[in-house]
C-alpha positions in Angstrom: -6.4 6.9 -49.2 -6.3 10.9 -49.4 -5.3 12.7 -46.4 -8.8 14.1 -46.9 -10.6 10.8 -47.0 -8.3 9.7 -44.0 -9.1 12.9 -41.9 -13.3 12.2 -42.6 -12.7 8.4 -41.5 -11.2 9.6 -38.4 -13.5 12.0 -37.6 -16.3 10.0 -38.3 -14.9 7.0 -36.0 -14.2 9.2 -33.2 -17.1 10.8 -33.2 -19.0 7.5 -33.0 -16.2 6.1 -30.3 -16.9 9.5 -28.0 -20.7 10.0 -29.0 -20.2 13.3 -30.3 -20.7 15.2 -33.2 -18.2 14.2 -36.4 -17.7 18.4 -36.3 -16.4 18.6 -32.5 -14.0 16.0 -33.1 -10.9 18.8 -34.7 -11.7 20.7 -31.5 -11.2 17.6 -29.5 -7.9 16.5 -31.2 -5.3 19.1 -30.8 -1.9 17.1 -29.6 -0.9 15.6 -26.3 1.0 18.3 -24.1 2.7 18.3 -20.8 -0.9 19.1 -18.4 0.6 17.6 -14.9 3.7 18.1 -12.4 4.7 15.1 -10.0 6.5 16.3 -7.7 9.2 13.6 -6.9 8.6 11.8 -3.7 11.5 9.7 -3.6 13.9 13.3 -2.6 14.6 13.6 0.8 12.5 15.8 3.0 14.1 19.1 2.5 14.6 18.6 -0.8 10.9 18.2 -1.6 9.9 21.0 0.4 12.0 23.2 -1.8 11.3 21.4 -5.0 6.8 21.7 -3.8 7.8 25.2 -2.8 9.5 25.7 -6.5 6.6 24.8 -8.1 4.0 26.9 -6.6 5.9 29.5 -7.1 6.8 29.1 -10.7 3.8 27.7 -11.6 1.3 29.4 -9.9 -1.5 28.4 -11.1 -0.8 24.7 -11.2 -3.6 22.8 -9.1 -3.6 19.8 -6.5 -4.8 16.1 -8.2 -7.8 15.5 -5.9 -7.1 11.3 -6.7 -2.8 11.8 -7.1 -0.5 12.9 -4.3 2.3 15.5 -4.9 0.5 16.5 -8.7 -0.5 19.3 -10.0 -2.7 19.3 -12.8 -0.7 22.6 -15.0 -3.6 23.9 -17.5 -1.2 27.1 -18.6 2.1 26.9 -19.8 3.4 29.9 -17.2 6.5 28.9 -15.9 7.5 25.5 -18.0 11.0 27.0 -19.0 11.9 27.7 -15.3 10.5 24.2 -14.4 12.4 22.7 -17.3 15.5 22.2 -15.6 13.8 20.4 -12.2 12.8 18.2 -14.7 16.1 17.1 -15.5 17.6 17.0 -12.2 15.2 14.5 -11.3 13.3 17.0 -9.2 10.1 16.8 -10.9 8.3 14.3 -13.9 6.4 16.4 -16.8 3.8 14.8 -18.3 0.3 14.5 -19.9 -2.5 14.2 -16.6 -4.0 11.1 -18.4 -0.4 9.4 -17.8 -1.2 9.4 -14.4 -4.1 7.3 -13.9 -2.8 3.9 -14.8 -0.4 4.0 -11.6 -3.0 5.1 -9.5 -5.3 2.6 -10.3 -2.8 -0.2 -10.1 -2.2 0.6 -5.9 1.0 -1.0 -5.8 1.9 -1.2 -1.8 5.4 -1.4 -0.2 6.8 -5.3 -0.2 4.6 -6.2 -3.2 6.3 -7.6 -6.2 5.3 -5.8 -9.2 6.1 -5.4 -13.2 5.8 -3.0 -15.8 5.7 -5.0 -19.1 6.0 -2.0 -21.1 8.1 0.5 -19.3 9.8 3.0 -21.3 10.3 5.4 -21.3 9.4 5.4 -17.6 7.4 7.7 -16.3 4.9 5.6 -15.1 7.4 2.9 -13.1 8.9 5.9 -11.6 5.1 6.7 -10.1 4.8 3.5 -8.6 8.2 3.3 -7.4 7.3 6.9 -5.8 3.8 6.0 -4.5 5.4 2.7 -2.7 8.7 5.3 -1.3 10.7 2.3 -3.3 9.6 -0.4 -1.0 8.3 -2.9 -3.6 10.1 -5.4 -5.5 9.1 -3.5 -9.1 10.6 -5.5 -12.4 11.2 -3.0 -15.4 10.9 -4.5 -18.7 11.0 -3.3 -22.4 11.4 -4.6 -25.5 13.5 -2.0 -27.3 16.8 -2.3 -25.4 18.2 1.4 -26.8 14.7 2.4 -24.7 15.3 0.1 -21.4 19.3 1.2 -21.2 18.1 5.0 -21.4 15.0 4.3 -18.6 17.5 2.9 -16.2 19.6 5.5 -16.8 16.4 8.3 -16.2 16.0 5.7 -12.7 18.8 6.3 -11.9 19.0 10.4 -12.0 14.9 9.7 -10.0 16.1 8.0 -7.1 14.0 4.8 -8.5 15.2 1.4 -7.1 14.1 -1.5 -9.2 14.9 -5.3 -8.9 15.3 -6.3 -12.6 15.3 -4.5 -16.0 14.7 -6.6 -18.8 13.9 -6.7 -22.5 11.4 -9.5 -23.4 8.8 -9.0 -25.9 5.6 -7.9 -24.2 3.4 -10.8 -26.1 5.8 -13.4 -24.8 6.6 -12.3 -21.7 4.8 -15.2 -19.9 7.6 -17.2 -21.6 10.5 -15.5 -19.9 9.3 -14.9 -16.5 7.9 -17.4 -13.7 4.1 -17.8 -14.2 1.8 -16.0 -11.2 5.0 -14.6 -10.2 3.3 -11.0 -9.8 1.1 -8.9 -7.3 0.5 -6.3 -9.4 1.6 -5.8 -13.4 1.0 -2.7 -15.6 0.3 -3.4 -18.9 0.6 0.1 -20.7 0.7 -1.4 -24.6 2.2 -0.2 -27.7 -0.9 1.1 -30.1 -2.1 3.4 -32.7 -2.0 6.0 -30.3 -5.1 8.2 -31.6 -5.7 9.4 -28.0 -2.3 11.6 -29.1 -3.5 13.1 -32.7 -3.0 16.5 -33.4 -5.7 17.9 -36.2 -4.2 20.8 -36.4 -1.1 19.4 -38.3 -1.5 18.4 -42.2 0.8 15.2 -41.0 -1.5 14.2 -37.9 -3.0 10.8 -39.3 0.4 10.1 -41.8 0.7 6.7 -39.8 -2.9 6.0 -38.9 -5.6 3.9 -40.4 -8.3 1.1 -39.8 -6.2 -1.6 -40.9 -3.4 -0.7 -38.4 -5.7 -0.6 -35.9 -6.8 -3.8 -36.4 -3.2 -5.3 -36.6 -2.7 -3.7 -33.1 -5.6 -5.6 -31.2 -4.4 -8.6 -32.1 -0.7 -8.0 -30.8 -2.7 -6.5 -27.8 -4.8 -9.6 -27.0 -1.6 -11.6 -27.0 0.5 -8.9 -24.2 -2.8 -9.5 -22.3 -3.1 -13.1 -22.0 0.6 -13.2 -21.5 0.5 -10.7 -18.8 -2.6 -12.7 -17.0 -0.4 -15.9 -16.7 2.1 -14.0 -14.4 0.0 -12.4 -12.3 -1.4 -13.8 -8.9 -4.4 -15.0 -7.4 -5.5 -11.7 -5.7 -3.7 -9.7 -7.9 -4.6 -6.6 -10.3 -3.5 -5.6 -13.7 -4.2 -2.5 -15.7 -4.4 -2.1 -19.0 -4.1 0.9 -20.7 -3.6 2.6 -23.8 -3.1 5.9 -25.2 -5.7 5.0 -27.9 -9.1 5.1 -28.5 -10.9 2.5 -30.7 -12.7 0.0 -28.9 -10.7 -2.8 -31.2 -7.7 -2.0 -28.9 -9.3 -1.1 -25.6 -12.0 -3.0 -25.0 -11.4 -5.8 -27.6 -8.7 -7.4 -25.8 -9.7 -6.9 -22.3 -13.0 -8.8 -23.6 -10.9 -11.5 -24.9 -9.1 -12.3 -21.5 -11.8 -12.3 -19.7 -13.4 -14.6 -21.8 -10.5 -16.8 -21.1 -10.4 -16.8 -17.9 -13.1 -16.3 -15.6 -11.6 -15.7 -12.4 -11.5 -12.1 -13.6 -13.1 -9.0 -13.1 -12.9 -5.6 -14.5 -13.1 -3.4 -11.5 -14.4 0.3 -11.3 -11.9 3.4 -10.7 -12.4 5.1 -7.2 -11.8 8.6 -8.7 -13.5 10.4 -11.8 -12.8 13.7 -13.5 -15.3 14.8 -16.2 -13.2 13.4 -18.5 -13.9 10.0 -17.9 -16.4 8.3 -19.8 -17.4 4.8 -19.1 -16.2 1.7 -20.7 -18.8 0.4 -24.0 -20.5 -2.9 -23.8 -20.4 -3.0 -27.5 -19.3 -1.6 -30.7 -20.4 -1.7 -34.6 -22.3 -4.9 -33.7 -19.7 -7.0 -31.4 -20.7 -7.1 -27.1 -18.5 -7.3 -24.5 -18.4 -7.9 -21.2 -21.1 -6.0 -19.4 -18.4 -5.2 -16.5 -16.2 -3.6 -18.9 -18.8 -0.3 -18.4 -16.4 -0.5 -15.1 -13.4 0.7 -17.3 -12.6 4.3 -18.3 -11.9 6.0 -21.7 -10.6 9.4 -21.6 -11.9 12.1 -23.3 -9.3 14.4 -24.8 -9.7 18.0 -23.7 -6.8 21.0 -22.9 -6.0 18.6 -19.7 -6.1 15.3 -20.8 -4.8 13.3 -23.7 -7.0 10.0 -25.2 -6.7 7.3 -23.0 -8.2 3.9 -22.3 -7.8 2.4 -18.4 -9.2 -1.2 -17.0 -8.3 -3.0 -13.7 -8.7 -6.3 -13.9 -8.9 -8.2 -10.9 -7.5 -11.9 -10.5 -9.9 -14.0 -7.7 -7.8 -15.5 -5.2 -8.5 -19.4 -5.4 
């Protein structure tokens, strides 16, 4: 297919995905950038003062996360070289806003025992670790060893204390680890990543197409049903992707909880204008009504694309 054909298909799918106009989408799609600084909770006291006081200065006009304690969503790039460095001394994490939500949602609490199936590179275990002041059992696990060797190192430089890093396949994972062994699992899954697409480079869809898509939901579907079988009665999983075609989002969320009906896809507490509701359907296959509860992010200068659900296990 011609990178001209491919670009039209995109367009034309996103447009359909988002319910906007094929000729917004290039203005939608200009590349994931660093739009949030977490300041790192697990410093000592003084140590965050200086590095909060840091970052209002250099970054002035950084703003509070309403829904995300010690954030700041960054919408300019003044002061990223000066921050730069706090970066690597483990002062603060840089990131893309949308990469918080998934922690958030997942409301780990201290003395809860809880895995990330698809950690690396981190940035997202380090949040939880931070948001429970490393007081919950939390299990680190990626398949790529090069990539779970250099998260434990970045743990190590962010204060993060962690029970176990492993490297089991995510779609087998159930296979490895005791079953309903979990309060809480984040299920951050590899994809096609279209939520990430830059239109502004000739190269943006080199690795993208339909049929890849398709491939991924059905490596997806397995990571989910895998995950389910470790978590608890009472517990929650998210699932999230930095994608956007329903085959990879919804799809396999709609598969699990056909499954297995002691769960529930459970509405977000916090919105931004960003987040558009979950689809009950799409190019002639339902889903779950309750997956409307779920959240697709639409990109914009703050947000990459992004896909959220938290699924909730009924305690027996």
């Amino acid at each position: 297919m011609s990178a001209q054909r491919k670009t039209r298909t995109f367009e034309k799918r996103m447009a359909e995905v988002l319910d906007v106009r094929p000729g917004e989408v290039g203005e939608l799609f200009r590349g994931a950038r660093p739009t949030s600084i977490r300041v790192n909770r697990l410093l000592d006291e003084q140590r965050y003062q200086d590095t909060l006081a840091d970052v209002r200065a250099k970054a002035p006009s950084a703003e509070p996360v309403d829904w995300c304690e010690h954030a700041f969503f960054w919408p300019e790039q003044d002061g990223f070289d000066e921050i730069l460095p706090m970066a690597h001394e483990g002062r603060v994490y840089l990131q893309n806003a949308a990469s918080l939500i998934p922690p958030v949602a997942l409301g780990a609490e201290p003395g809860e025992d809880v895995l990330d199936v698809a950690a690396a590179p981190g940035g997202k275990a380090f949040h939880i670790a931070a948001r429970t002041g490393n007081e919950a059992r939390l299990w680190l696990n990626d398949s790529a060893p090069p990539r779970a060797k250099k998260m434990g190192e970045l743990a190590e430089l962010y204060g993060v204390r962690y029970a176990e890093l492993t490297t089991h396949s995510a779609q087998y994972v159930d296979k490895s680890l005791p079953p309903e062994s979990f309060d809480r699992i984040l299920l951050d899954v590899q994809c096609s990543g279209e939520g990430r697409v830059n239109l502004r480079r000739s190269d943006a869809l080199k690795y993208w197409s339909e049929e890849r898509v398709e491939k991924y939901k059905f490596l997806q579907t397995k990571m989910c049903d895998a995950a389910y079988k470790l978590l608890r009665p009472g517990g929650v999983m998210v699932y999230s992707t930095c994608t956007l075609s329903p085959e990879e989002d919804e799809f396999p969320v709609h598969k699990v909880l056909q499954r297995h009906d002691d769960l529930d896809v459970e509405p977000l507490w916090f919105a931004e204008p960003e987040f558009l509701a979950g689809r009950s359907s799409w190019r002639g296959e339902k889903f779950a009504k309750s997956l409307r509860n779920a959240v697709r992010v639409r990109p914009s200068e703050l947000f990459e694309g992004f896909f959220v659900a938290r699924l909730v296990k009924r305690a027996r």
